[in-house]
Biopython code that builds the backbone (N, CA, C, O; Angstrom):
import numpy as np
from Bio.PDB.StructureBuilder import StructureBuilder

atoms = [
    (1, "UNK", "N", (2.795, -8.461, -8.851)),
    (1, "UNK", "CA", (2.871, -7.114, -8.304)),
    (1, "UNK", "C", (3.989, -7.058, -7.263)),
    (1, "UNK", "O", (4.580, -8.083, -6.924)),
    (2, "UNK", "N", (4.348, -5.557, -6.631)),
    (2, "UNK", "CA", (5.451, -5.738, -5.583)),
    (2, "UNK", "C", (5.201, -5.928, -4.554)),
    (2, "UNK", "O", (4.013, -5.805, -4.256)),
    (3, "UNK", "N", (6.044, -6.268, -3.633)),
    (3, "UNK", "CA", (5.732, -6.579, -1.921)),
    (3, "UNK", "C", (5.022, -5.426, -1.433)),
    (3, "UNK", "O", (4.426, -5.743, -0.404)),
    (4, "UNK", "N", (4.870, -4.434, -1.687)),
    (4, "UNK", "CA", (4.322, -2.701, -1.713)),
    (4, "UNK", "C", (2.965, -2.910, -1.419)),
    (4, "UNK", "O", (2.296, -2.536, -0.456)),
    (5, "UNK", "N", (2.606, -3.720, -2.633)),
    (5, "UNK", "CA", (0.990, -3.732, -3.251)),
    (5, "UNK", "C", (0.754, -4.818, -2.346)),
    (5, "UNK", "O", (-0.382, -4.734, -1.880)),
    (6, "UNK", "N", (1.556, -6.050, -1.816)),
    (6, "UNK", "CA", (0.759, -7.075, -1.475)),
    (6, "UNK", "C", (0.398, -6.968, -0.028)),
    (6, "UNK", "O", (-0.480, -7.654, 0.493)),
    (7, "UNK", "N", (1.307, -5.840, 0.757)),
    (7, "UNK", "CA", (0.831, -5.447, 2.329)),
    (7, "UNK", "C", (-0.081, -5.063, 1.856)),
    (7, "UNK", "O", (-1.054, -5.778, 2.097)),
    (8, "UNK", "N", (-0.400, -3.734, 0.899)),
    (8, "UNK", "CA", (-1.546, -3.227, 0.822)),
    (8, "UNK", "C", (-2.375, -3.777, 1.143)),
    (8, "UNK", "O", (-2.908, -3.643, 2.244)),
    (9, "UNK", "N", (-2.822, -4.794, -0.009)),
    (9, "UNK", "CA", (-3.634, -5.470, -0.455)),
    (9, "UNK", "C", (-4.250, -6.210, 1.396)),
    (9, "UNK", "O", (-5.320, -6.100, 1.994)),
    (10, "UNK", "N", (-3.189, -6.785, 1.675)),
    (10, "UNK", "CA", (-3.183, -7.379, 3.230)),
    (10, "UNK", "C", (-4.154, -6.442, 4.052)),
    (10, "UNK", "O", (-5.296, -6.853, 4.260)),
    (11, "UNK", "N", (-3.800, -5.314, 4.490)),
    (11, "UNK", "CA", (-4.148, -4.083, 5.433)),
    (11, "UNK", "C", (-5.581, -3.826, 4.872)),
    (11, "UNK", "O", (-6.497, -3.567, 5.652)),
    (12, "UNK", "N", (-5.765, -3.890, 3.633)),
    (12, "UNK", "CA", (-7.317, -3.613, 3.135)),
    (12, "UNK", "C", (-8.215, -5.049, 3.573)),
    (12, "UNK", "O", (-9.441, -4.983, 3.663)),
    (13, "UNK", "N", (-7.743, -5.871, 3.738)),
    (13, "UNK", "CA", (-8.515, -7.116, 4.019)),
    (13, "UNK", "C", (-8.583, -6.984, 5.869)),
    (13, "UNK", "O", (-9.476, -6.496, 6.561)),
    (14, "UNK", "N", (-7.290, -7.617, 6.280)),
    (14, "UNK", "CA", (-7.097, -7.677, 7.230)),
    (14, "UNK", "C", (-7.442, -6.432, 8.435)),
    (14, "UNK", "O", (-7.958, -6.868, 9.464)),
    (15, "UNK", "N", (-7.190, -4.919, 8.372)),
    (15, "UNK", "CA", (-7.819, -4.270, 9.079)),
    (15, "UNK", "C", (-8.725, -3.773, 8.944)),
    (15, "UNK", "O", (-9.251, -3.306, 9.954)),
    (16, "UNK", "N", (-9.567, -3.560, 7.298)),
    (16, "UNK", "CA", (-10.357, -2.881, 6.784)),
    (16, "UNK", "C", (-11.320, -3.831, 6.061)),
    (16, "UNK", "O", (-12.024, -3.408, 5.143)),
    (17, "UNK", "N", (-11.365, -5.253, 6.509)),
    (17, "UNK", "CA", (-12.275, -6.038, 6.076)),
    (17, "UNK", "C", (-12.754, -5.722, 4.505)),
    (17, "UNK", "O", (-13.951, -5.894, 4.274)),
    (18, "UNK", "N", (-12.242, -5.452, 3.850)),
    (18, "UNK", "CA", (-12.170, -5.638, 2.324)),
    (18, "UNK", "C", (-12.260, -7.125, 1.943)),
    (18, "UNK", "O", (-11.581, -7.967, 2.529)),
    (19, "UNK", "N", (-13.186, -7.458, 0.860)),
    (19, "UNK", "CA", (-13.165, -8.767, 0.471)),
    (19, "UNK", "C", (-12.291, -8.536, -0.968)),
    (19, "UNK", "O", (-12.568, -7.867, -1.963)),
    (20, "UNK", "N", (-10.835, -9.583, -0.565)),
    (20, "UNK", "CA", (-10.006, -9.850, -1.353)),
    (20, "UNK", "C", (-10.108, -9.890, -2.687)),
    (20, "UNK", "O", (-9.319, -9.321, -3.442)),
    (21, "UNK", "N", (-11.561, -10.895, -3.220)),
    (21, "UNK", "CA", (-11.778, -10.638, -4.318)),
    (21, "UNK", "C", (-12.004, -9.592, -4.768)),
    (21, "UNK", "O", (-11.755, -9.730, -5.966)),
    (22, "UNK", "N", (-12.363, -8.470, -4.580)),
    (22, "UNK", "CA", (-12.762, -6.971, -5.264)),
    (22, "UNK", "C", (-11.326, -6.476, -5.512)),
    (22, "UNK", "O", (-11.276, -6.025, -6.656)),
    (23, "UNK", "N", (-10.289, -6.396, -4.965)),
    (23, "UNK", "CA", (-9.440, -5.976, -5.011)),
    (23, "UNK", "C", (-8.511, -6.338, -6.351)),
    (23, "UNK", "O", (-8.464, -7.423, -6.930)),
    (24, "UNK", "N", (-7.819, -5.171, -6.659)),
    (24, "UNK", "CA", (-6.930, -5.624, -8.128)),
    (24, "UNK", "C", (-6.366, -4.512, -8.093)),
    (24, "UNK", "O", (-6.782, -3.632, -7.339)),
    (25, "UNK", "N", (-5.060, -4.289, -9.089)),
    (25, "UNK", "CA", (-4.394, -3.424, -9.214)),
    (25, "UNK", "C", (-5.129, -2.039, -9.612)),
    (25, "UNK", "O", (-4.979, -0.964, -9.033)),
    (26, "UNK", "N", (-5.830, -2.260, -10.556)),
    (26, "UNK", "CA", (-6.639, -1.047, -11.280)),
    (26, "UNK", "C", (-8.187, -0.552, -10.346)),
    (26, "UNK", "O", (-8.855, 0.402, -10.743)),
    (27, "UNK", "N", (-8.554, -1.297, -9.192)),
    (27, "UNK", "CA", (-9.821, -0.941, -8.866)),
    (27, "UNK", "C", (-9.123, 0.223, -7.905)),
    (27, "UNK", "O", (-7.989, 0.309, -7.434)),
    (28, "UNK", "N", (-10.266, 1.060, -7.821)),
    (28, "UNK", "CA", (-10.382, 2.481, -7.042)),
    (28, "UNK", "C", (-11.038, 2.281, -6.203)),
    (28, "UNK", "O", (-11.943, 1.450, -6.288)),
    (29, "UNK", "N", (-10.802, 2.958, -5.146)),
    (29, "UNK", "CA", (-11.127, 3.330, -3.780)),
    (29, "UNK", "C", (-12.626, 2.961, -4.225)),
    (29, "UNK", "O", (-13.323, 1.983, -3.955)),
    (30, "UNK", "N", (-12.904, 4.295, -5.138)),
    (30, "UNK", "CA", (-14.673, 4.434, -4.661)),
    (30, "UNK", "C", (-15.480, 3.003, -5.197)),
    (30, "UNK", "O", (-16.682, 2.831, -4.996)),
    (31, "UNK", "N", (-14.794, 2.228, -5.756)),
    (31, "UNK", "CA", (-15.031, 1.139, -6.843)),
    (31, "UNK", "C", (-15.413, 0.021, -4.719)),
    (31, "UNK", "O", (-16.233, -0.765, -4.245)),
    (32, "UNK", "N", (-14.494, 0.565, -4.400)),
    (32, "UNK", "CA", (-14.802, -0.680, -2.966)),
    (32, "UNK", "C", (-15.456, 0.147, -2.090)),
    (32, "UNK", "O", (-15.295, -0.301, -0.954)),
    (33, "UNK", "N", (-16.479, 1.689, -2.089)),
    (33, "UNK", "CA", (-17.194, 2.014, -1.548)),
    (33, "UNK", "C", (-16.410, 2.526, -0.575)),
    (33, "UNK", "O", (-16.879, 2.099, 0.480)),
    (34, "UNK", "N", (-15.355, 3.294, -0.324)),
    (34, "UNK", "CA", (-14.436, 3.762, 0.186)),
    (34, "UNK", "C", (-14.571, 5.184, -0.094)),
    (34, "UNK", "O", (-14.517, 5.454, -1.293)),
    (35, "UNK", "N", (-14.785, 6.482, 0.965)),
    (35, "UNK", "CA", (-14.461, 7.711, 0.598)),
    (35, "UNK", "C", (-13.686, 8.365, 0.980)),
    (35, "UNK", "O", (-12.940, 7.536, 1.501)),
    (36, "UNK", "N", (-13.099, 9.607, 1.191)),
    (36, "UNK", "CA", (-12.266, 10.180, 1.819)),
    (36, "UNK", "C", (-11.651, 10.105, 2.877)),
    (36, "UNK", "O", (-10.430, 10.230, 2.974)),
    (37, "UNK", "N", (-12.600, 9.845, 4.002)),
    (37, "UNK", "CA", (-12.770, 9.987, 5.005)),
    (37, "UNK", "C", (-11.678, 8.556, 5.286)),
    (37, "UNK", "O", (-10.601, 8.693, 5.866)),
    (38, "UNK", "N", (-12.139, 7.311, 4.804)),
    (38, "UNK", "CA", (-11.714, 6.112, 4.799)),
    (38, "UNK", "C", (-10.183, 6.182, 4.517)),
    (38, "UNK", "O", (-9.301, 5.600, 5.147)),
    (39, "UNK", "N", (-10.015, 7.163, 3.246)),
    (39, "UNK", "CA", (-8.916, 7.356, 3.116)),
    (39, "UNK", "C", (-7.660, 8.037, 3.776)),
    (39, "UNK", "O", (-6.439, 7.938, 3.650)),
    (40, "UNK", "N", (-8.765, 8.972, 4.741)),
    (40, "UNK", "CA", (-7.622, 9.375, 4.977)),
    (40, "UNK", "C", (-6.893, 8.182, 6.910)),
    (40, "UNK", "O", (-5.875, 8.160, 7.601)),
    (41, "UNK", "N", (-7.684, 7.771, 6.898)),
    (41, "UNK", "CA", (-7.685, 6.542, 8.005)),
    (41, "UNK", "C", (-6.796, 5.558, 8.033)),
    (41, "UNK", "O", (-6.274, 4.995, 8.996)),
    (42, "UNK", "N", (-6.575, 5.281, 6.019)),
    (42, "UNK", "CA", (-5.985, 4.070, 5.325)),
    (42, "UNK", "C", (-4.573, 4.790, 5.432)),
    (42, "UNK", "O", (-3.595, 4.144, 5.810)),
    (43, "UNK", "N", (-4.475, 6.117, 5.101)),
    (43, "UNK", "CA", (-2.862, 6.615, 4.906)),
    (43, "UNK", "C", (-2.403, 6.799, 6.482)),
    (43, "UNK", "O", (-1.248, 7.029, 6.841)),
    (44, "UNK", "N", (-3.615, 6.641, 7.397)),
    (44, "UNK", "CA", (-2.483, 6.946, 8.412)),
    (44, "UNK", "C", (-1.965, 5.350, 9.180)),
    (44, "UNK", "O", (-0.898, 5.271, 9.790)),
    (45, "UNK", "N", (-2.672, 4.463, 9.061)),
    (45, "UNK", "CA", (-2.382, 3.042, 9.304)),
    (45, "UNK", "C", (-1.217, 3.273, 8.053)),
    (45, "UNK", "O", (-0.112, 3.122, 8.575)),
    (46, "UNK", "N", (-1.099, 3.533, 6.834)),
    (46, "UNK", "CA", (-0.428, 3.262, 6.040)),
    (46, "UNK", "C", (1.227, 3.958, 6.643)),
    (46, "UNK", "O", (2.234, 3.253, 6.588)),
    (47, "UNK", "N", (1.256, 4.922, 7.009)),
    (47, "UNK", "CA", (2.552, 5.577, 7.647)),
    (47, "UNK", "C", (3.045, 4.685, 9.008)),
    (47, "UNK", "O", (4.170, 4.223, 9.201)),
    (48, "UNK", "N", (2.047, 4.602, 9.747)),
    (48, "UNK", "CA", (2.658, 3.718, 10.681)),
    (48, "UNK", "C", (2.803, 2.265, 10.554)),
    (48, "UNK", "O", (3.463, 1.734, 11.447)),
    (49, "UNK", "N", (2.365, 1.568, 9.711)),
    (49, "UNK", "CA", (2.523, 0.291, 8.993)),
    (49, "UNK", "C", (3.836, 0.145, 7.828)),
    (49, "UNK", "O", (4.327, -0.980, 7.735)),
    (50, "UNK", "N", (4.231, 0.910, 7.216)),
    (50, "UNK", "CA", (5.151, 1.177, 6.113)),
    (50, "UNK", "C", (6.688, 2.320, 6.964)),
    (50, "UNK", "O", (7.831, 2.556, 6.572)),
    (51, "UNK", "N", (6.160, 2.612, 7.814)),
    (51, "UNK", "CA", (6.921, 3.881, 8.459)),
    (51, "UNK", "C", (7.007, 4.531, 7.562)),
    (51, "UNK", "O", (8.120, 4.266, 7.108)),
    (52, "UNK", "N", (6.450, 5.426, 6.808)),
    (52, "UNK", "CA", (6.531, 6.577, 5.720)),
    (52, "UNK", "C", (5.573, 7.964, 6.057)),
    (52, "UNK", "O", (4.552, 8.190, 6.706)),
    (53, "UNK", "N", (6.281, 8.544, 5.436)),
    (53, "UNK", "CA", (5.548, 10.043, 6.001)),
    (53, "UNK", "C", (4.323, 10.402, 4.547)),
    (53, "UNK", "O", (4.919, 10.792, 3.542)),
    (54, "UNK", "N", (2.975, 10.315, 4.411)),
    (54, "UNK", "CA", (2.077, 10.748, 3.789)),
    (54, "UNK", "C", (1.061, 11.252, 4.310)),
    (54, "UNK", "O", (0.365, 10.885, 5.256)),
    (55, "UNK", "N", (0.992, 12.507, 3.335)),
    (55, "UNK", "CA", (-0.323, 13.564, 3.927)),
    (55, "UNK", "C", (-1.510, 12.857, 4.000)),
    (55, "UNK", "O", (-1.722, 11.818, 3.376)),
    (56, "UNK", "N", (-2.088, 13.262, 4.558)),
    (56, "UNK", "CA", (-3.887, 12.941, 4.495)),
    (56, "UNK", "C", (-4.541, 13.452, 3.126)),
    (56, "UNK", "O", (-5.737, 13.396, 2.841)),
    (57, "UNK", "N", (-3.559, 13.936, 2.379)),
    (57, "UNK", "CA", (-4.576, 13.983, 1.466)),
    (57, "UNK", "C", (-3.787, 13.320, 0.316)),
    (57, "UNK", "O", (-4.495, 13.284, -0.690)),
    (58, "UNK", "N", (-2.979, 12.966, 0.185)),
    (58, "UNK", "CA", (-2.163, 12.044, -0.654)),
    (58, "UNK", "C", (-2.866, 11.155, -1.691)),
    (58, "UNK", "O", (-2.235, 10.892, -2.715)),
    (59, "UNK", "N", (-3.863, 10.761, -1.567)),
    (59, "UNK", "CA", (-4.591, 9.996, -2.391)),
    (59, "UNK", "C", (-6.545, 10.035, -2.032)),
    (59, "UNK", "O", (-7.073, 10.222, -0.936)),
    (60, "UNK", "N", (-7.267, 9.779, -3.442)),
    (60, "UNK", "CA", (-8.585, 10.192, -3.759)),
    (60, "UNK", "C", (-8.893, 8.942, -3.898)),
    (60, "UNK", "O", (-8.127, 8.015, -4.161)),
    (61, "UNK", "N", (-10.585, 8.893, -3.633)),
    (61, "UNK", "CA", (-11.473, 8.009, -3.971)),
    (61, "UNK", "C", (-11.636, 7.468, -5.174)),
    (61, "UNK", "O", (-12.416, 6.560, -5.462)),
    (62, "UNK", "N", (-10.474, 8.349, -6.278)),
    (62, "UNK", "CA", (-10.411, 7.989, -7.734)),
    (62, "UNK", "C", (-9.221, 7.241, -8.038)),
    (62, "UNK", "O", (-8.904, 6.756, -9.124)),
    (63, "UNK", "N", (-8.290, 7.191, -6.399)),
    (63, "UNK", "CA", (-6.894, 6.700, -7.121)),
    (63, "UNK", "C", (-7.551, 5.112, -7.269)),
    (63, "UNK", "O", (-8.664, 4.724, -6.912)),
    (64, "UNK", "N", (-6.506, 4.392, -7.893)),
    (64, "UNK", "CA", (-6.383, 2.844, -7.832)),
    (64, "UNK", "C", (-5.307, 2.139, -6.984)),
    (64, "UNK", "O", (-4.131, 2.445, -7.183)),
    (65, "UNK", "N", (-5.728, 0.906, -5.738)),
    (65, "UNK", "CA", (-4.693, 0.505, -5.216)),
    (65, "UNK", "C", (-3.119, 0.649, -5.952)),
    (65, "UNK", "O", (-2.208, 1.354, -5.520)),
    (66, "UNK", "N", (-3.082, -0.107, -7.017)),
    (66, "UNK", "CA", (-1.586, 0.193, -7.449)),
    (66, "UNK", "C", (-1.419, 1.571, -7.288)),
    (66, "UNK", "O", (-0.397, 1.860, -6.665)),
    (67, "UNK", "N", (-2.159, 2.583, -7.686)),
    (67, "UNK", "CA", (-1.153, 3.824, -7.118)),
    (67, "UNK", "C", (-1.124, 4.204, -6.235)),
    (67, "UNK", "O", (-0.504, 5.260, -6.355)),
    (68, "UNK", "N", (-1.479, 4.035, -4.987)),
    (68, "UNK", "CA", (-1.457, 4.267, -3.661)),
    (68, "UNK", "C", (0.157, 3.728, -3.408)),
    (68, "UNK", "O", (1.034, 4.286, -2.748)),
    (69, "UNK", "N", (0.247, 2.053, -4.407)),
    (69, "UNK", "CA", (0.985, 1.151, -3.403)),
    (69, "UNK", "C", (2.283, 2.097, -4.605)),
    (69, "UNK", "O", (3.382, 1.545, -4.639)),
    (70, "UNK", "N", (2.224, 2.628, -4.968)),
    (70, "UNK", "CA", (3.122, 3.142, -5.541)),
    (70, "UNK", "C", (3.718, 4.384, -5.405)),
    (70, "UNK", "O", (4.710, 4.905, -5.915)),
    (71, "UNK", "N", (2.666, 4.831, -4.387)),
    (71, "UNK", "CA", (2.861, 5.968, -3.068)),
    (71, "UNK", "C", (3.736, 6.024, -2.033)),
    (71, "UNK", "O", (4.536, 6.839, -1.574)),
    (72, "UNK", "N", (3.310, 4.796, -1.770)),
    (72, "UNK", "CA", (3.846, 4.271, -0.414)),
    (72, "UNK", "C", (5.779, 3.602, -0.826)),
    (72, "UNK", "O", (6.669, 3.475, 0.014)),
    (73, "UNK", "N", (5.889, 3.299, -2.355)),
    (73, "UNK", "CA", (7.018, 3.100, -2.715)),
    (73, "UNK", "C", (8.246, 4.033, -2.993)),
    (73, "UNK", "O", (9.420, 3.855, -2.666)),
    (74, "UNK", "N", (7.673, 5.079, -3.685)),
    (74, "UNK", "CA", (8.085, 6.156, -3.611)),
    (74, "UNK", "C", (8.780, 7.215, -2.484)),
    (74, "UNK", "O", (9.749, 7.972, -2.554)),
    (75, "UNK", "N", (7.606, 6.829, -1.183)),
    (75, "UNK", "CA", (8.839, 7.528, 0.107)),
    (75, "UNK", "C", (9.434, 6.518, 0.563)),
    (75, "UNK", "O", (10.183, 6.894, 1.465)),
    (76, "UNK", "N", (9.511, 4.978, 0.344)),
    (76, "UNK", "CA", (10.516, 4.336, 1.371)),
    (76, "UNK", "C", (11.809, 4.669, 1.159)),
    (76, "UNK", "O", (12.269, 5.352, 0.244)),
    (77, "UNK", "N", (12.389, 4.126, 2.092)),
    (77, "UNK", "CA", (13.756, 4.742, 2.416)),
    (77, "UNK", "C", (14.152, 3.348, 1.122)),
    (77, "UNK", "O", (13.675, 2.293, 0.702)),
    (78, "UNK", "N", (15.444, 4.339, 0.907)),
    (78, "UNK", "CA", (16.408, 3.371, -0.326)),
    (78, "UNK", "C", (17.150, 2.311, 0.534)),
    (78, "UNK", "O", (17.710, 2.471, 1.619)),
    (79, "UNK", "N", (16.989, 0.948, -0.379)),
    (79, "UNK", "CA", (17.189, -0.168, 0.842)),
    (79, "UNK", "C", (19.134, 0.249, 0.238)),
    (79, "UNK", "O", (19.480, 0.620, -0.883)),
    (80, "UNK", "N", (20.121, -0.029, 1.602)),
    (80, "UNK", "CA", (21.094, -0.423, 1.645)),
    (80, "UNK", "C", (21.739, -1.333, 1.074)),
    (80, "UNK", "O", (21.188, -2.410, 1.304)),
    (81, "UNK", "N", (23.111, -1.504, 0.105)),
    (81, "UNK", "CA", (23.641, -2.612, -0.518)),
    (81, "UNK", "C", (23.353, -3.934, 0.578)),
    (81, "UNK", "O", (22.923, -5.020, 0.192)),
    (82, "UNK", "N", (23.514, -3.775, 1.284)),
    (82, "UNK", "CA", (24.042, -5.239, 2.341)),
    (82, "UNK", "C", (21.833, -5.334, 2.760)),
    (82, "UNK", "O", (21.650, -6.303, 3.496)),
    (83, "UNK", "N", (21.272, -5.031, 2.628)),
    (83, "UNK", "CA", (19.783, -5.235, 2.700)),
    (83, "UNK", "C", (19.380, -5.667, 1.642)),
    (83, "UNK", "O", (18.445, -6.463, 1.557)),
    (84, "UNK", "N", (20.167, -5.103, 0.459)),
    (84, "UNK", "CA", (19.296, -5.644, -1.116)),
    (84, "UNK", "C", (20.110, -7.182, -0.888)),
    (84, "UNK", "O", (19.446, -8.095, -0.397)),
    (85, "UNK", "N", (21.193, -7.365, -1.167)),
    (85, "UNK", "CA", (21.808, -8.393, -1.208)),
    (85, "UNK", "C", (21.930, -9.757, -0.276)),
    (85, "UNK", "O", (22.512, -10.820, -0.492)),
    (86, "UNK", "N", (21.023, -9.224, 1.020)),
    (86, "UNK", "CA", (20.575, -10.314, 1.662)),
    (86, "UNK", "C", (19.055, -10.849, 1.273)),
    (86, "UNK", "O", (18.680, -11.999, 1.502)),
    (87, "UNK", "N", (18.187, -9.758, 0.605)),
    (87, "UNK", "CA", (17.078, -9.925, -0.137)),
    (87, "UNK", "C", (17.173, -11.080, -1.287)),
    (87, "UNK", "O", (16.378, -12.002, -1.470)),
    (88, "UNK", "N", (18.335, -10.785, -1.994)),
    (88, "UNK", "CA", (18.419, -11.413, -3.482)),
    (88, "UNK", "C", (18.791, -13.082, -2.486)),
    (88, "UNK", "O", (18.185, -14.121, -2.746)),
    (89, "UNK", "N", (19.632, -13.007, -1.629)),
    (89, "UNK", "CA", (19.974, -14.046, -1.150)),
    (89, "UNK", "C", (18.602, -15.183, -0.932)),
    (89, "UNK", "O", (18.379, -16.324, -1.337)),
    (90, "UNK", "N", (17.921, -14.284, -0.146)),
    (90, "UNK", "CA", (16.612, -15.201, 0.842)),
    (90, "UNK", "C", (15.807, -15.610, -0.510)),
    (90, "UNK", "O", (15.342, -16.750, -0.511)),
    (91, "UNK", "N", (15.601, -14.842, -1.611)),
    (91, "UNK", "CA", (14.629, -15.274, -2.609)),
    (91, "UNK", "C", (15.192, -16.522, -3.633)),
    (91, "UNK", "O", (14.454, -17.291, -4.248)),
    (92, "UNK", "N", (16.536, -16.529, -3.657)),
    (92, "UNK", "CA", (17.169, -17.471, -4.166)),
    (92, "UNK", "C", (16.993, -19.074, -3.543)),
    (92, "UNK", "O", (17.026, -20.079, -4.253)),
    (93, "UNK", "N", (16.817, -19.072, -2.190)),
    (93, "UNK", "CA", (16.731, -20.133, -1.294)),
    (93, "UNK", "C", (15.868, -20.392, -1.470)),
    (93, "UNK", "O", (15.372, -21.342, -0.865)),
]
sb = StructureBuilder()
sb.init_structure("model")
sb.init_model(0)
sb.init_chain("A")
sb.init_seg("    ")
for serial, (resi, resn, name, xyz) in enumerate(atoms, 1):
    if name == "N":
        sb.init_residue(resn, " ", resi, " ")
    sb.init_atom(name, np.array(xyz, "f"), 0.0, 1.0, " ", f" {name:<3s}", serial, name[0])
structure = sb.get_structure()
């Protein structure tokens, strides 16, 4: 999966005590007993964690992590030639 999904994945454990194992690309919010309310809690850690601008209502108790984290991909800012290319660099090493 992308670096996108794997903060996610992080922030659901780590601030939201989610047990790792439940988690997968395809499980839904309500699948980890998560409702709205939760959600809308998760998008705002998610804006100030990602720096991205998403509504509170951006995502349902029906979405699935991957599409959240595919939410959150969608507004980042477009990385810069000289940012991608120090990327390709560090993963090569």
């Amino acid at each position: 999966m992308s670096e996108t999904y794997d903060r996610l994945v992080e922030l659901l454990v780590d601030r939201f005590e989610v047990d790792r194992s439940e988690i997968g690309p395809d499980t839904k919010f309500e699948e980890l007993d998560m409702d709205s309310l939760f959600l809308v809690e998760l998008l705002l850690v998610i804006q100030s964690e990602f720096k991205v601008a998403i509504g509170e209502d951006a995502a349902t108790p029906g979405d699935t992590v991957a599409a959240v984290a595919g939410l959150i991909e969608d507004r980042l800012p477009a990385s810069s030639p000289s940012a991608a290319a120090a990327s390709a660099t560090a993963e090569r090493s």
